[in-house]
TIVO-674265 format. One record per residue (C-alpha): x, y, z; residue in three letters. Coordinates in steps of 0.25 Angstrom, whole numbers, plus 5000, padded with zeros to 4 digits. Example, Ala and Ser with C-alpha at 12.3 -4.5 7.8 and 13.67 -1.06 7.14 Angstrom:
504949825031ala;505549965029ser;
END
This chain:
472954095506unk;473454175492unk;474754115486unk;475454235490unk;475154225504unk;475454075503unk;476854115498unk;477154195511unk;476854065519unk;478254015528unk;478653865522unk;478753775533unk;480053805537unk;479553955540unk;480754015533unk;480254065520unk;479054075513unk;478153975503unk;478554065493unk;479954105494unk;480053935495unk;479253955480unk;480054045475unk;481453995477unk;480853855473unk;481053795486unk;479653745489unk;479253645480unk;477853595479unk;478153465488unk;478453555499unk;477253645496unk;476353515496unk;477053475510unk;476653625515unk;475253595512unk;475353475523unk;475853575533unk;475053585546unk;475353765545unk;474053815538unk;474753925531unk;475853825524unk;474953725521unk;473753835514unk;475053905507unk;475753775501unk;474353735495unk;474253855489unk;475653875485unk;475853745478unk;474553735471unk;474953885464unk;476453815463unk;475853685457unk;475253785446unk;476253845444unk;477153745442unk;476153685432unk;475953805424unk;477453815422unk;477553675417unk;476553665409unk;477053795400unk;478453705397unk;479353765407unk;480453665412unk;480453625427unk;481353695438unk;481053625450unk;480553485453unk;479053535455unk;479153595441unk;479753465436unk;478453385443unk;477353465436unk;478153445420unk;477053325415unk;477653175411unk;477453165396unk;477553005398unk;476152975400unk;476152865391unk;477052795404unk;476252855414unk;474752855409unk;474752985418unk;474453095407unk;474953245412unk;475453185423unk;476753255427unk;478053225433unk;477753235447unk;476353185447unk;476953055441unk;478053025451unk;477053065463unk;476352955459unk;477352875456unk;477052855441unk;478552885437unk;479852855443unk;481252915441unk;481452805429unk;480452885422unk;481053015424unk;482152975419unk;481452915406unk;480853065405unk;482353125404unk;482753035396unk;481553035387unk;481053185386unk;481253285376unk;480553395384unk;481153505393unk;480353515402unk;480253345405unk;481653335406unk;481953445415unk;480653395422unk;481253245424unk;482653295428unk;482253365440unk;481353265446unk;482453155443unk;483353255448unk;482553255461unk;482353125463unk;483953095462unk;484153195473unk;483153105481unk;483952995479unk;485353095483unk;484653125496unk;484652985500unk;486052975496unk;486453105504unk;485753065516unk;486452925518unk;485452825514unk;485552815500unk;484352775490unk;483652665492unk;484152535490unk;483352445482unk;483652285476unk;483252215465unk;483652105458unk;483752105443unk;482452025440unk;481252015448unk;480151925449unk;479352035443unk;480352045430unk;480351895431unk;478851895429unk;478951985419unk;479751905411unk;479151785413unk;477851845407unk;478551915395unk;479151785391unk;477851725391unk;477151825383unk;478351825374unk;478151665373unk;476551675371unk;476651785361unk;477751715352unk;477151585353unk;475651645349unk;476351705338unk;477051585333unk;475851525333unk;475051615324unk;476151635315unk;476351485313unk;474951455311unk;474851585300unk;475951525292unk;475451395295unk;473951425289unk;474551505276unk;475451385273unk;474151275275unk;473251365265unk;474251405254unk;474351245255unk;472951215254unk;472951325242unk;474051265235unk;473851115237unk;472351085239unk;471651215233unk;470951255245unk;470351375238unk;469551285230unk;469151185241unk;468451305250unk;467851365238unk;466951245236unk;466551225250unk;465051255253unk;464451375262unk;464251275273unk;465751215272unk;466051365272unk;465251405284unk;465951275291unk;467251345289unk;467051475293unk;466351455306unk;467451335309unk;468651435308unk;467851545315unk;467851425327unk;468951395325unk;469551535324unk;468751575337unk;469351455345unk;470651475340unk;470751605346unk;470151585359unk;471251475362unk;472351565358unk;471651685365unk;471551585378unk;472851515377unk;473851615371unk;473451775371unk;472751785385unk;474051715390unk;474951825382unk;473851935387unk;474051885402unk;475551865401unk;475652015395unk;474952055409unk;475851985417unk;477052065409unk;476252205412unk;476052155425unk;477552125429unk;478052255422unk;476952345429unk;477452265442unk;478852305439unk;478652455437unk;477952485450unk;479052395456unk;480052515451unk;479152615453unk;479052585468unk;480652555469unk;480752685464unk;479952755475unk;480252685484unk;481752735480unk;481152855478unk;480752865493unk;481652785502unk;483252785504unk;484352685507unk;483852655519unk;482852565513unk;483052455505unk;482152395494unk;482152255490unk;481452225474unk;480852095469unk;481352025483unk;481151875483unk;480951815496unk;481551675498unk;481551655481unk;480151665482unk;479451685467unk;478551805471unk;479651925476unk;479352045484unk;479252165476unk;479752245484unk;480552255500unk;480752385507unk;481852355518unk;481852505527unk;481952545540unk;480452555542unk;480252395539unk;480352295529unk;479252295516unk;478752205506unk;478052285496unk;477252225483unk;477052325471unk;476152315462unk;475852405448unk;474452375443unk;473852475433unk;473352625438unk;471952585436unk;471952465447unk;471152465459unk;471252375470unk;470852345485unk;471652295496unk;470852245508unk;471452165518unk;472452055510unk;471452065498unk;471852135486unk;470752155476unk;470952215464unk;469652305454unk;469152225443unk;468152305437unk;467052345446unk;467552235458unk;468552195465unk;469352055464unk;470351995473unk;471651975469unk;472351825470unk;473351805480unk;474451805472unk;474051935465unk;473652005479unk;474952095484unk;474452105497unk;474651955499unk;475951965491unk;476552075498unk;476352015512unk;476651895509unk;477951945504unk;478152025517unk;477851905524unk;478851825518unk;479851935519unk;479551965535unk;479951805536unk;481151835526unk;481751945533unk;480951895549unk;482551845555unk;483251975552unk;481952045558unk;481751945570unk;483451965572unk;483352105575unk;481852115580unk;481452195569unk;480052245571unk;479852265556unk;478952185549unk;478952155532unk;478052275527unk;476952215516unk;476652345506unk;475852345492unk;476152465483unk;475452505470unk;476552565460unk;475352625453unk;474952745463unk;473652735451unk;472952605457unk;471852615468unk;472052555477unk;471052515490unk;471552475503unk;470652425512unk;471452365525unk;472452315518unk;473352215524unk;474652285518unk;475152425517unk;474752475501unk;475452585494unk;475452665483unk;476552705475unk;476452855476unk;476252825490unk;477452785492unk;478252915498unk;477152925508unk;477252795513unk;478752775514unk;478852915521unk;477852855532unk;478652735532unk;479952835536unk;479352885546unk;479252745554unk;480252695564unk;481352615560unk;480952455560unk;482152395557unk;483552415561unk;484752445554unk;485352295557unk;484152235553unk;483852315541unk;485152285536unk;485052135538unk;483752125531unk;484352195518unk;485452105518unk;484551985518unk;483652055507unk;484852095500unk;485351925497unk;483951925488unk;484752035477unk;486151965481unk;485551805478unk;
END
């Protein structure tokens, strides 16, 4: 099939043509890529052809500096900021696809740019992603609603450890600024009072040679102690600070989508404490569809890891090793659902709920490789996230108004304490 006659293809709808749909800029390449699903031959061969030439086109007409018109055009303009994304030539709508950016940072963009086409680029995607969020209102249900208290456990953490690397850094540098100062004054002593120049001038070649190797020794040990006692302690408690603030952003990131993807009839509950326990839940998802206790995690893109059963391995190198339980998400995650299932179990045993507490693991980095062999919980991806919630619409309603409500309420006193 030739462009052309691809153009003179009906749209779904049998009304007008592919074309006509082109050309008055009401078929966009979303629609065209859910053509190619289509089960009619002719629509599905016509919209692969059609949005290839369209993608094209649309690439071409960026790439010569031209400012976007539509939102497909706004997609294709590329994200100069790869110094925050490491995703070089990536452009606008690769990076939100794949959940790399966020509304946050289209917002950064507009406020940030000096170029055309960037800022006209950011204003109609932020501009569609509010008329998202308008529909929700229009239709009754509102946005989602989401809780969180001002500081977390995560934050806490995160704290904690900055103060520690605040305490071990000053201390370290105390010391060697005291011991400097101290050293000058003990030698311009020994210069003034005892005449030390004189005294090493006439020691031997083996008294010499007794000197030089015992402060080499000494040099050496010196340094091994404050390397074992003080700097792998500042190097490890600068990880926990990366850690926590990595932990903290894919916390966002999947609020955001899940924002970006759900309405007000679902509630979301962050950095949920269950009983004034230490460890919180990261997140809980309270919807029609069930109740789910989900643990995020944000490791760097080039992570692998394997999921077998209730063992969570991660790759070292060429092998293999098994994380310790109280590193292992799939033990924390459904021990968390546990706990909440017991939590929540008299509200749900009142109104003979047949909904049952949901563990779910998701990566926030759509970059790491991830194996799941029979794993004991549901694992997601980030950029997975759209597919998976709109499978989860599609399920039958669990939990009843009544009881729904009555669940918030006792999640809510957490945010209210």
């Amino acid at each position: 099939m030739q462009p052309q006659q691809a153009r003179q293809v009906k749209w779904i709808d049998g009304n007008r043509t592919i074309g006509e749909m082109l050309d008055d800029g009401s078929m966009t390449l979303s629609m065209l890529a859910k053509g190619m699903g289509s089960e009619n031959q002719s629509i599905k061969a016509a919209c692969s052809i059609l949005k290839t030439e369209r993608e094209n086109q649309i690439k071409s007409y960026i790439a010569s500096g031209q400012m976007p018109r539509n939102l497909d055009e706004a997609r294709a303009v590329v994200w100069p900021y790869d110094r925050r994304t490491r995703k070089p030539g990536w452009t606008i709508g690769q990076l939100l696809d794949n959940c790399v950016i966020s509304q946050k940072d289209i917002n950064y963009a507009i406020n940030k740019t000096w170029k055309g086409q960037l800022y006209q680029a950011c204003v109609i995607v932020l501009s569609d992603i509010l008329n998202i969020e308008s529909k929700k209102i229009i239709s009754g249900n509102g946005p989602l609603l989401v809780e969180q208290k001002r500081t977390s456990f995560m934050s806490k953490e995160g704290e904690a450890a900055t103060y520690k690397y605040g305490f071990w850094m000053g201390m370290t540098w105390a010391f060697w600024t005291v011991l400097v100062l101290a050293d000058i004054g003990y030698i311009v002593y020994q210069i003034i009072e005892k005449n030390l120049i004189d005294g090493l001038l006439s020691l031997n070649w083996f008294s010499w040679l007794i000197v030089i190797l015992g402060v080499a020794f000494g040099s050496i040990l010196c340094v091994k102690i404050i390397n074992r006692m003080v700097f792998r302690r500042i190097d490890t408690l600068e990880l926990d600070i990366r850690k926590h603030k990595a932990g903290q952003i894919g916390e966002d990131k999947i609020a955001d989508e899940l924002r970006k993807n759900l309405d007000g009839a679902c509630h979301l509950f962050r950095n949920y404490h269950i009983n004034g326990k230490k460890q919180d839940v990261d997140q809980i998802l309270l919807s029609p569809w069930g109740v789910f206790a989900i643990e995020i995690k944000n490791p760097s893109g080039n992570s692998v890891f394997e999921l077998c059963g209730e063992e969570f391995k991660k790759r070292i190198g060429n092998k293999y090793v098994q994380e310790k339980d109280k590193r292992n998400p799939i033990k924390q995650v459904r021990g968390n659902a546990r706990d909440l299932k017991f939590f929540l179990e008299p509200i749900l045993s009142e109104h003979a709920c047949p909904a049952y507490v949901t563990p779910i693991l998701i990566w926030a980095n759509s970059d790491v490789t991830s194996y799941d062999k029979d794993c004991v919980i549901d694992v997601w991806k980030i950029n997975e996230l759209p597919r998976k919630i709109d499978e989860l619409k599609q399920k039958p309603q669990k939990i009843s108004d009544k009881c729904y409500k009555e669940i918030e309420k006792k999640l809510m006193k957490f945010y209210e304490e």
